[in-house]
TIVO-2410 file (N, C-alpha, C; in nm, 3 decimals):
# residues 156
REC num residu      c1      c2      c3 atome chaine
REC   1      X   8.514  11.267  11.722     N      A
REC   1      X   8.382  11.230  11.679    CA      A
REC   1      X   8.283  11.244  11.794     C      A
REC   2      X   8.321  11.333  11.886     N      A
REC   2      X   8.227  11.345  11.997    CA      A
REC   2      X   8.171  11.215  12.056     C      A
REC   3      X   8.299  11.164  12.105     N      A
REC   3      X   8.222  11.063  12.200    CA      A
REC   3      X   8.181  10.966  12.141     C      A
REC   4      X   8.116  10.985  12.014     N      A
REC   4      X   8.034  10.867  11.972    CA      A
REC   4      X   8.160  10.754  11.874     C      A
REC   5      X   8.104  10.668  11.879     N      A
REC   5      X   8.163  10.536  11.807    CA      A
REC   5      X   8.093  10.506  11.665     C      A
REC   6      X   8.161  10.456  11.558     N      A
REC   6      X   8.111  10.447  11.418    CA      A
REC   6      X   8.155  10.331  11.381     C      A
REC   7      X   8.046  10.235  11.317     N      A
REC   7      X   8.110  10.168  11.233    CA      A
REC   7      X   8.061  10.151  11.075     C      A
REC   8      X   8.116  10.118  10.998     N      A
REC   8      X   8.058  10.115  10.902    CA      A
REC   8      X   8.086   9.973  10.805     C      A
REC   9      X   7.984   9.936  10.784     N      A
REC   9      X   7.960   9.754  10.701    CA      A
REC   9      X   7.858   9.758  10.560     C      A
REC  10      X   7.934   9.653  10.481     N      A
REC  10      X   7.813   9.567  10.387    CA      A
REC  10      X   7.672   9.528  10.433     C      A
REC  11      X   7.612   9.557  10.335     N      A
REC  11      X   7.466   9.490  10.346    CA      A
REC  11      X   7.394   9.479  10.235     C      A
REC  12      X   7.340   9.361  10.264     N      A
REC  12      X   7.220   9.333  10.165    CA      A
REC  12      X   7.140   9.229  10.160     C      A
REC  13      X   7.022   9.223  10.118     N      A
REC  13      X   6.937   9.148  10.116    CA      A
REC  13      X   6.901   9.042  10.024     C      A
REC  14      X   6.951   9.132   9.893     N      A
REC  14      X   6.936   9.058   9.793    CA      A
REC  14      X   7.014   8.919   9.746     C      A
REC  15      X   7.103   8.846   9.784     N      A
REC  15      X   7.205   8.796   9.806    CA      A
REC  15      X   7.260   8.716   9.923     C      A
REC  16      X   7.313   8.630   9.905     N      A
REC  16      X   7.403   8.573  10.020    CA      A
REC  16      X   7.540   8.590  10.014     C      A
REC  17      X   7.595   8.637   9.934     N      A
REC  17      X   7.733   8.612   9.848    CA      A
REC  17      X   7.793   8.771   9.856     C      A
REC  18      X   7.739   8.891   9.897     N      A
REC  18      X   7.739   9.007   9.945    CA      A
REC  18      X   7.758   9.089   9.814     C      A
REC  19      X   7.808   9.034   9.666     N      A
REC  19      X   7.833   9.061   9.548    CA      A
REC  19      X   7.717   9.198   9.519     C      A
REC  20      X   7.598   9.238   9.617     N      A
REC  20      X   7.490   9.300   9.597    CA      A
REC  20      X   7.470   9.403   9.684     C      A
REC  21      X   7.569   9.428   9.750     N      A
REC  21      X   7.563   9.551   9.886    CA      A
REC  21      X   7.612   9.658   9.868     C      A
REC  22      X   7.551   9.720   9.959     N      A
REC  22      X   7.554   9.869   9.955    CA      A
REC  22      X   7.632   9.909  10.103     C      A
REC  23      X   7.661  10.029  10.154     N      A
REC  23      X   7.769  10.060  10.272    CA      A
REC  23      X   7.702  10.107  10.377     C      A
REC  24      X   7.671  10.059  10.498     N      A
REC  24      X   7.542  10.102  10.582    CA      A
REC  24      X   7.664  10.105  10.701     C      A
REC  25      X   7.614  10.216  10.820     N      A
REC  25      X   7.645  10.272  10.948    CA      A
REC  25      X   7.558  10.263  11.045     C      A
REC  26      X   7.671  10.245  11.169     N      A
REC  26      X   7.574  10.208  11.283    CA      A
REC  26      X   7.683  10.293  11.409     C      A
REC  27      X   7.601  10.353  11.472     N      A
REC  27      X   7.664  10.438  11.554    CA      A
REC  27      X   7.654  10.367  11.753     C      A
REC  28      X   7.737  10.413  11.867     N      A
REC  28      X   7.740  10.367  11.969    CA      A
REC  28      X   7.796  10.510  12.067     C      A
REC  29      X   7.710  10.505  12.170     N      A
REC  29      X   7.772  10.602  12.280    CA      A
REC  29      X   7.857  10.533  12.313     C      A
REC  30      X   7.855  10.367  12.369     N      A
REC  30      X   7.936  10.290  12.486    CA      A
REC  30      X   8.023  10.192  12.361     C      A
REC  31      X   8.003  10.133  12.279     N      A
REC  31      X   8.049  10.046  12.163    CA      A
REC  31      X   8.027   9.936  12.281     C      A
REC  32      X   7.900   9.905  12.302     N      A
REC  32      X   7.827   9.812  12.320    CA      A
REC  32      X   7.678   9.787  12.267     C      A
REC  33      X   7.597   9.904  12.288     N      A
REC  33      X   7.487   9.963  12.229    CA      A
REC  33      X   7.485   9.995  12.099     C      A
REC  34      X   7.462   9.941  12.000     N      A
REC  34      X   7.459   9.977  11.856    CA      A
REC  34      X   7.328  10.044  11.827     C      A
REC  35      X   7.298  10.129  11.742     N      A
REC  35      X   7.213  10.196  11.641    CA      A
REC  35      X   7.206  10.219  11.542     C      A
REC  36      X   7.174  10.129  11.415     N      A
REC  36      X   7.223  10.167  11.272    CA      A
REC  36      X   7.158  10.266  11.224     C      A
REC  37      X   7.203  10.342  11.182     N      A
REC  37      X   7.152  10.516  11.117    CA      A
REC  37      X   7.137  10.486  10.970     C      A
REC  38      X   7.165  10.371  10.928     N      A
REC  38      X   7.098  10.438  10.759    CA      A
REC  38      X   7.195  10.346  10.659     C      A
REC  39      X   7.207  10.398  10.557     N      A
REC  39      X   7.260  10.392  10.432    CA      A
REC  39      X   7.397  10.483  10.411     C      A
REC  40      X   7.514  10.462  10.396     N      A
REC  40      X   7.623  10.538  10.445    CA      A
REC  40      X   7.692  10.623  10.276     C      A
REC  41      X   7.666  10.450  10.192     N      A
REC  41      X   7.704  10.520  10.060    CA      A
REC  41      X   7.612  10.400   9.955     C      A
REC  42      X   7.539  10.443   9.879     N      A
REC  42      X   7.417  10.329   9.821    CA      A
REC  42      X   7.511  10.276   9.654     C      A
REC  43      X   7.442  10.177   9.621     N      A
REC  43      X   7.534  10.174   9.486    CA      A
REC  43      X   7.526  10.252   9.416     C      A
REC  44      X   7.604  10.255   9.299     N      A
REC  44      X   7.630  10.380   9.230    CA      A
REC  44      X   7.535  10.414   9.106     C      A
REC  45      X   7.505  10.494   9.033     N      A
REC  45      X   7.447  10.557   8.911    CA      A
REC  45      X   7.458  10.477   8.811     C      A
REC  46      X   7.374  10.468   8.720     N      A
REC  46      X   7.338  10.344   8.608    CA      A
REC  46      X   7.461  10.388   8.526     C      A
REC  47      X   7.535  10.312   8.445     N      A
REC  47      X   7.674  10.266   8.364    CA      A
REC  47      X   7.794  10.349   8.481     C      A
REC  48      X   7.794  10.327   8.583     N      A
REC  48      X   7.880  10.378   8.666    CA      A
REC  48      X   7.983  10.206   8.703     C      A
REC  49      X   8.122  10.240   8.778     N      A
REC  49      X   8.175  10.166   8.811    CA      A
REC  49      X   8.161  10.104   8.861     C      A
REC  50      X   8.051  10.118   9.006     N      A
REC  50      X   8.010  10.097   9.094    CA      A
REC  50      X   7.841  10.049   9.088     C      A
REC  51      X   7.793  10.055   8.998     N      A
REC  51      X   7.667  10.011   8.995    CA      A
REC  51      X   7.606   9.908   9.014     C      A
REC  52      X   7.635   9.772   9.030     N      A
REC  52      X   7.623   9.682   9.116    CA      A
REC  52      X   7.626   9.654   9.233     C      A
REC  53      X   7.728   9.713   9.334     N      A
REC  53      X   7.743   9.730   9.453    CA      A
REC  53      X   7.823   9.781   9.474     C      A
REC  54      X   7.879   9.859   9.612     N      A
REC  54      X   7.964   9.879   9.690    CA      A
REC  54      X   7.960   9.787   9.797     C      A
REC  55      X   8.106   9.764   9.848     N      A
REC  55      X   8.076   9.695   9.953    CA      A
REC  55      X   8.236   9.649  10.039     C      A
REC  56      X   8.270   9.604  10.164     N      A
REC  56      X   8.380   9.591  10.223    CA      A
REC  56      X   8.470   9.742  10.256     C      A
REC  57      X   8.396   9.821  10.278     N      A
REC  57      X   8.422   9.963  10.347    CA      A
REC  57      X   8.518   9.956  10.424     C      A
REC  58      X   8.686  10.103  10.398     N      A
REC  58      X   8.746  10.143  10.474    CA      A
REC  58      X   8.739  10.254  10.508     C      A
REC  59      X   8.738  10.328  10.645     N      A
REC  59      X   8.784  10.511  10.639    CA      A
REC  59      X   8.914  10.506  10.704     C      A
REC  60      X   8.943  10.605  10.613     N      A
REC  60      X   9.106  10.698  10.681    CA      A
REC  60      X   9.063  10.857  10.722     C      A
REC  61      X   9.073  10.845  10.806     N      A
REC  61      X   9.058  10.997  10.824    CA      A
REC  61      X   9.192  11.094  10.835     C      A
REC  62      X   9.192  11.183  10.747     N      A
REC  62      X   9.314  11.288  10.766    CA      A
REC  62      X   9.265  11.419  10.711     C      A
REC  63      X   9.330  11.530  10.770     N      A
REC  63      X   9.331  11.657  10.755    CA      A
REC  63      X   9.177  11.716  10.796     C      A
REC  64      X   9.084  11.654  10.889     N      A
REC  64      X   8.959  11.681  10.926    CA      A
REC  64      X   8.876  11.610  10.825     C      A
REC  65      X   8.890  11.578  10.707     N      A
REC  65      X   8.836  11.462  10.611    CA      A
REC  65      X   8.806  11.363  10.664     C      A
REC  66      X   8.704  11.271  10.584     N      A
REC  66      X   8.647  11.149  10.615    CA      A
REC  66      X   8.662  11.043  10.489     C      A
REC  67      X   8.757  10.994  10.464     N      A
REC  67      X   8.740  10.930  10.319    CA      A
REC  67      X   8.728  10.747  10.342     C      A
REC  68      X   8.583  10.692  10.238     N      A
REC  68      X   8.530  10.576  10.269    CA      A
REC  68      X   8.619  10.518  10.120     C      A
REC  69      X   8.693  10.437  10.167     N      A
REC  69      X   8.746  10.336  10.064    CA      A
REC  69      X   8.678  10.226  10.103     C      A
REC  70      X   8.587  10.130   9.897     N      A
REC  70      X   8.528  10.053   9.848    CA      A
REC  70      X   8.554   9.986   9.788     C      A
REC  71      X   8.539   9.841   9.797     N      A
REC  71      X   8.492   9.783   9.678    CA      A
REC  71      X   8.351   9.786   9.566     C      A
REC  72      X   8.423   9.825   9.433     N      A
REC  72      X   8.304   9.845   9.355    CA      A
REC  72      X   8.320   9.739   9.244     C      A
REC  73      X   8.174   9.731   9.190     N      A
REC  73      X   8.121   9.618   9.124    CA      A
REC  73      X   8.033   9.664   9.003     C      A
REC  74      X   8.077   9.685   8.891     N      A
REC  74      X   8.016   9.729   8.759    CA      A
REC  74      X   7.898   9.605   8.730     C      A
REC  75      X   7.758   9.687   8.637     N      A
REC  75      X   7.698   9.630   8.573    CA      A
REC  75      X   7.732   9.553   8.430     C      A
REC  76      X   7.734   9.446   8.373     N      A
REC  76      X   7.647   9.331   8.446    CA      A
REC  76      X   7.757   9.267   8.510     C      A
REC  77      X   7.723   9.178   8.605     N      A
REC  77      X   7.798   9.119   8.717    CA      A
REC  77      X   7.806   8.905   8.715     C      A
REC  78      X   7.903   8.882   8.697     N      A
REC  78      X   7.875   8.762   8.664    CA      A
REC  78      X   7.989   8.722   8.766     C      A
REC  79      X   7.970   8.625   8.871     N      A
REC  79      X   8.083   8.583   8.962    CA      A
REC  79      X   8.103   8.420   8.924     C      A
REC  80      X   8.173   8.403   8.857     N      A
REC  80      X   8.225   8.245   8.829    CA      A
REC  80      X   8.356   8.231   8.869     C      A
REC  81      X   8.380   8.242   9.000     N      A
REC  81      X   8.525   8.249   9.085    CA      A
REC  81      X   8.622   8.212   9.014     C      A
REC  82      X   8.644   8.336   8.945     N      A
REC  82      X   8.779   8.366   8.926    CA      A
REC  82      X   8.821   8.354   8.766     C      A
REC  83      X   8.755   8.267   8.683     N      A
REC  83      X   8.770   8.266   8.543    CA      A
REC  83      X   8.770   8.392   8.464     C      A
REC  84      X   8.804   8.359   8.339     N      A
REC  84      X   8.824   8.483   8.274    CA      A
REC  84      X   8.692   8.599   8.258     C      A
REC  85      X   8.581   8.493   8.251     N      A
REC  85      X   8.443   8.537   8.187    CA      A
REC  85      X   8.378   8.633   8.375     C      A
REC  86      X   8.434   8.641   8.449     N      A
REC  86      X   8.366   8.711   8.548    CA      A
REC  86      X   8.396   8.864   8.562     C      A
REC  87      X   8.341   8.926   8.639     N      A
REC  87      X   8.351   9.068   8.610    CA      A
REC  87      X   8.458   9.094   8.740     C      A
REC  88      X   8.534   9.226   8.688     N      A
REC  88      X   8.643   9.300   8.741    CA      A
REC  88      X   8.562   9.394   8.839     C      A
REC  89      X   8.632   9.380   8.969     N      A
REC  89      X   8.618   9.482   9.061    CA      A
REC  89      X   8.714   9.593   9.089     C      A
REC  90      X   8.658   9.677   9.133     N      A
REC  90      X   8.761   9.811   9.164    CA      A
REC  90      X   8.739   9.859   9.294     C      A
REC  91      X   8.849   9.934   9.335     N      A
REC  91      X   8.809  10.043   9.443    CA      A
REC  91      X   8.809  10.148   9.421     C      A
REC  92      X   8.694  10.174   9.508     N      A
REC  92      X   8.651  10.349   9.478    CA      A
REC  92      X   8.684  10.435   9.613     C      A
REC  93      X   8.695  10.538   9.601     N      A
REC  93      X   8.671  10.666   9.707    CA      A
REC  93      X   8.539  10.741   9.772     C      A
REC  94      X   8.499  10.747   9.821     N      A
REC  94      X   8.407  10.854   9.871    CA      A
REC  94      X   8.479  10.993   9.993     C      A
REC  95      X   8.428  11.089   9.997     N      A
REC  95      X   8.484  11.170  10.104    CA      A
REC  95      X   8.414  11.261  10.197     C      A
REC  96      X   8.420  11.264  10.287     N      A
REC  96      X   8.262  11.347  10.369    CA      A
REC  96      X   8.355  11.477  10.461     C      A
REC  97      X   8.259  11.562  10.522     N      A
REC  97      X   8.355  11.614  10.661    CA      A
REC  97      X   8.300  11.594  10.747     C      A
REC  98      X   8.202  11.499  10.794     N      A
REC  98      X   8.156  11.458  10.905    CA      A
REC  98      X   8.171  11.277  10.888     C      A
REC  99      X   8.153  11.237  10.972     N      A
REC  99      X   8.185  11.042  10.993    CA      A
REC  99      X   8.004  11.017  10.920     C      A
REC 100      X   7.931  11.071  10.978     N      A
REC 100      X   7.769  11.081  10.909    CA      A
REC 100      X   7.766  11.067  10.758     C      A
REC 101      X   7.838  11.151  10.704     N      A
REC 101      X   7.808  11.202  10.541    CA      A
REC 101      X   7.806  11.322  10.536     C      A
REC 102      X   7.702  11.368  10.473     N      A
REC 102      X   7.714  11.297  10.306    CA      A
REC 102      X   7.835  11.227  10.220     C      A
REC 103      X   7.872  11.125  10.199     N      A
REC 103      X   7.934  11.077  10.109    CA      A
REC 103      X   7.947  11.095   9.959     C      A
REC 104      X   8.060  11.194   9.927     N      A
REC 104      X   8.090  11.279   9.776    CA      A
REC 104      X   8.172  11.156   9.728     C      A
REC 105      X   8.134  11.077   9.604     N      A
REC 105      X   8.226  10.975   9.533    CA      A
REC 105      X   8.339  11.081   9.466     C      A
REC 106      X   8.479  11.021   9.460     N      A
REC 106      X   8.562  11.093   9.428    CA      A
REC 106      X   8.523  11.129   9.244     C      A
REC 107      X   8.566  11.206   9.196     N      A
REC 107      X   8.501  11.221   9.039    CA      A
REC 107      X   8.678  11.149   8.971     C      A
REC 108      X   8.758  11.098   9.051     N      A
REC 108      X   8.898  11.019   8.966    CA      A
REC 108      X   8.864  10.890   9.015     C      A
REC 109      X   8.746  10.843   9.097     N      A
REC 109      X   8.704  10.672   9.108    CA      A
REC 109      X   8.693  10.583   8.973     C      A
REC 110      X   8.716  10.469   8.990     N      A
REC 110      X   8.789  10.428   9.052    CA      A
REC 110      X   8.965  10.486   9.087     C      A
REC 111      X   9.005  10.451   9.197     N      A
REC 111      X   9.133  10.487   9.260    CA      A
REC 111      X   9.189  10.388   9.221     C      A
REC 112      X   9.164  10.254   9.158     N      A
REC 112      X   9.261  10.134   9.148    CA      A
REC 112      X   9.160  10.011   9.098     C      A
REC 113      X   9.177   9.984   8.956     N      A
REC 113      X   9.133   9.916   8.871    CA      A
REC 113      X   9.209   9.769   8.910     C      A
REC 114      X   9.135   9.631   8.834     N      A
REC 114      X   9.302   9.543   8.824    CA      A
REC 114      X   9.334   9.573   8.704     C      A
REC 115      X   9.486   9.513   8.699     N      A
REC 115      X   9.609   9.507   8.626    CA      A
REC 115      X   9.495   9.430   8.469     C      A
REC 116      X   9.564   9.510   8.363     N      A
REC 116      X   9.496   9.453   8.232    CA      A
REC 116      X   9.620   9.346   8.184     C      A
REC 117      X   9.695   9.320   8.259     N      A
REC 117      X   9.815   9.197   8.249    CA      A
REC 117      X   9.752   9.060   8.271     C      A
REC 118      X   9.648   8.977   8.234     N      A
REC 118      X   9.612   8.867   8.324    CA      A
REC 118      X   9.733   8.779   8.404     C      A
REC 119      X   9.831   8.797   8.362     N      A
REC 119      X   9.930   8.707   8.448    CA      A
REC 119      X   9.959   8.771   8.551     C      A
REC 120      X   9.913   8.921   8.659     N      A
REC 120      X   9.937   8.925   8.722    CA      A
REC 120      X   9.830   8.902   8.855     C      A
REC 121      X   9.901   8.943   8.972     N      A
REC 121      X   9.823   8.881   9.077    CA      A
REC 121      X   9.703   8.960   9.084     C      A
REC 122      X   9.665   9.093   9.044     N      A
REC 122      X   9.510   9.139   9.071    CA      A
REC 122      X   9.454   9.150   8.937     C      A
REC 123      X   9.461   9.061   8.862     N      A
REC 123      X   9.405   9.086   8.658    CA      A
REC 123      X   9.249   9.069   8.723     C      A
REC 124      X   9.235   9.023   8.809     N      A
REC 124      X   9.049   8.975   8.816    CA      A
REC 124      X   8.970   9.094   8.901     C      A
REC 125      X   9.007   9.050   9.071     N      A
REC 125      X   8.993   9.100   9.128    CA      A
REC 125      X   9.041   9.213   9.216     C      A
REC 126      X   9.029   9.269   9.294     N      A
REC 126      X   9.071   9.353   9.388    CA      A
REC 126      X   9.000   9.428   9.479     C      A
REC 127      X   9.017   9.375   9.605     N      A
REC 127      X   8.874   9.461   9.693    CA      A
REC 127      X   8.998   9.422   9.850     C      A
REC 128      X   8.860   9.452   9.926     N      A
REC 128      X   8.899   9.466  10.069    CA      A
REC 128      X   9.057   9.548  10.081     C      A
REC 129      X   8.997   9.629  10.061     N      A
REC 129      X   9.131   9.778  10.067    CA      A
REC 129      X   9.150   9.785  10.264     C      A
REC 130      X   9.298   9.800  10.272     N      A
REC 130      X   9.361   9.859  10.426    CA      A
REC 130      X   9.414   9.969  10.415     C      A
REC 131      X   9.409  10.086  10.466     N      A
REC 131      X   9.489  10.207  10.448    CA      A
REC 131      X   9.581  10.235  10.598     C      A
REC 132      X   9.669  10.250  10.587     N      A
REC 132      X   9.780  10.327  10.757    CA      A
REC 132      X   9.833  10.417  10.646     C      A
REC 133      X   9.844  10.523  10.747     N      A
REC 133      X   9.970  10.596  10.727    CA      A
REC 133      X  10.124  10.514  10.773     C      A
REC 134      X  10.181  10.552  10.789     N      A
REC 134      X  10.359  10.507  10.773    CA      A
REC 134      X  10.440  10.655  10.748     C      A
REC 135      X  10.555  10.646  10.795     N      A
REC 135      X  10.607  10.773  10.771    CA      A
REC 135      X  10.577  10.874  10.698     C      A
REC 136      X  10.485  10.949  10.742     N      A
REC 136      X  10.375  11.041  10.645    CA      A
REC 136      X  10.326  11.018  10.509     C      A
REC 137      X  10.337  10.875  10.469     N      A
REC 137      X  10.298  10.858  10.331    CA      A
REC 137      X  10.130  10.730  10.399     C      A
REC 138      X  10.083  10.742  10.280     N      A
REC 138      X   9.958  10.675  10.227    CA      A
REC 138      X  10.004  10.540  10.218     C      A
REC 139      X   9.952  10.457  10.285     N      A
REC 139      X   9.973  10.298  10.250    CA      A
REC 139      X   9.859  10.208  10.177     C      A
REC 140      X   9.822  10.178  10.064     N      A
REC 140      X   9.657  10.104  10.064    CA      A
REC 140      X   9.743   9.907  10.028     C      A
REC 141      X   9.699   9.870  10.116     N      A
REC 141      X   9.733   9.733  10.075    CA      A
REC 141      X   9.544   9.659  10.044     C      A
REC 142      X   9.568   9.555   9.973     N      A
REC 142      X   9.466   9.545   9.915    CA      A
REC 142      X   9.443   9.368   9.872     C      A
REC 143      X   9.375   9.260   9.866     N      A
REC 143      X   9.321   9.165   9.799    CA      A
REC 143      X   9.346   9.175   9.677     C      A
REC 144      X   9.411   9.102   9.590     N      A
REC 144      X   9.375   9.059   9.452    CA      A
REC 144      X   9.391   8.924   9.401     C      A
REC 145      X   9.310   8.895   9.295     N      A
REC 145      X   9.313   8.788   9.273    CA      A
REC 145      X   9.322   8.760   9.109     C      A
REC 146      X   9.369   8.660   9.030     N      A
REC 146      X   9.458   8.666   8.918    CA      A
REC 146      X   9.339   8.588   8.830     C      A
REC 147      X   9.337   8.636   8.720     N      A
REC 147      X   9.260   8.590   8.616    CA      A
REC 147      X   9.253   8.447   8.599     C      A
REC 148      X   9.134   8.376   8.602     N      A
REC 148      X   9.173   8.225   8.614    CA      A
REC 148      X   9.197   8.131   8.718     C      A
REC 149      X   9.200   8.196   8.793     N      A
REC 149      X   9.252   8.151   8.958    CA      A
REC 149      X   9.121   8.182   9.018     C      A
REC 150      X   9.109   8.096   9.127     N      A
REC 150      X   8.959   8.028   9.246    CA      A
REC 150      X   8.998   8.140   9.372     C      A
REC 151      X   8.897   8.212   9.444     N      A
REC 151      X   8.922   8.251   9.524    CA      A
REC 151      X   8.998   8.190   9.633     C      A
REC 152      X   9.033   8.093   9.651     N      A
REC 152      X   9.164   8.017   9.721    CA      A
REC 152      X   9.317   8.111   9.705     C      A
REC 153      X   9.311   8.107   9.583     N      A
REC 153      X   9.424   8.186   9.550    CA      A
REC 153      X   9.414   8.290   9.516     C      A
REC 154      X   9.382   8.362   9.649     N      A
REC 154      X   9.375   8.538   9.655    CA      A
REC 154      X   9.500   8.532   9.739     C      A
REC 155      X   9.553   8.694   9.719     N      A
REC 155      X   9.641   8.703   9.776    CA      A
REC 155      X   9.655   8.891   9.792     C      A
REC 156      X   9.780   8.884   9.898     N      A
REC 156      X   9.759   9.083   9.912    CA      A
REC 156      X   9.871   9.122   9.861     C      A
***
């Protein structure tokens, strides 16, 4: 990445609860000196998955690729921690060939819905995605949380 340092975070204004953010970047020669450059990936297109927000950003980078794993948040959005009546999150993809962007949403996003089982552990939620490789395979471990259940009882 030439030297330079990247990070990439939630934001928003609208909100305290972050349920309303979008994926913003901030770049560093020394990763002491920050400079935020912008808007990295904005929420998504009206009846899209993602149209409420994106937000809690991962990248994996492989094969010269840049891919931003999200949490996404469909319209309308109702957060009553954890009951049945609140809305389902997903994770999405984006993929760039520079750490900058442009950010291309994958066209098979979401990558991972929750479980339509409510008795299992991600029926509600699912966000804050981790990706490693491991013996040349793909690892995504992930947050979920079970239909009915208080964000207390999240689990990975």
């Amino acid at each position: 990445m030439d030297g330079t340092y990247y990070v990439w975070y939630s934001r928003t204004e609208e909100s305290v609860d972050g349920y309303s953010a979008s994926i913003w970047y901030s770049t560093s020669p020394d990763s002491v000196t920050w400079s935020e450059e912008g808007e990295a990936l904005p929420k998504g297109a009206e009846g899209t998955f993602d149209e409420h927000a994106v937000f809690t950003p991962t990248i994996l980078v492989s094969a010269g690729k840049y891919y931003l794993f999200y949490t996404a948040v469909p319209e309308p959005f109702t957060n009553d921690n954890g009951g049945a009546n609140g809305t389902r999150t997903a994770i999405g993809v984006a993929a760039a060939d520079s750490p900058r962007g442009p950010w291309i949403r994958s066209e098979n996003s979401p990558v991972l819905r929750p479980s339509d089982n409510p008795e299992v552990f991600d029926s509600m939620r699912i966000d804050d995605t981790c990706l490693i490789v491991r013996g040349g395979e793909y690892w995504m471990y992930y947050k979920g949380r079970q239909m009915n259940c208080t964000p207390r009882e999240t689990r990975m």
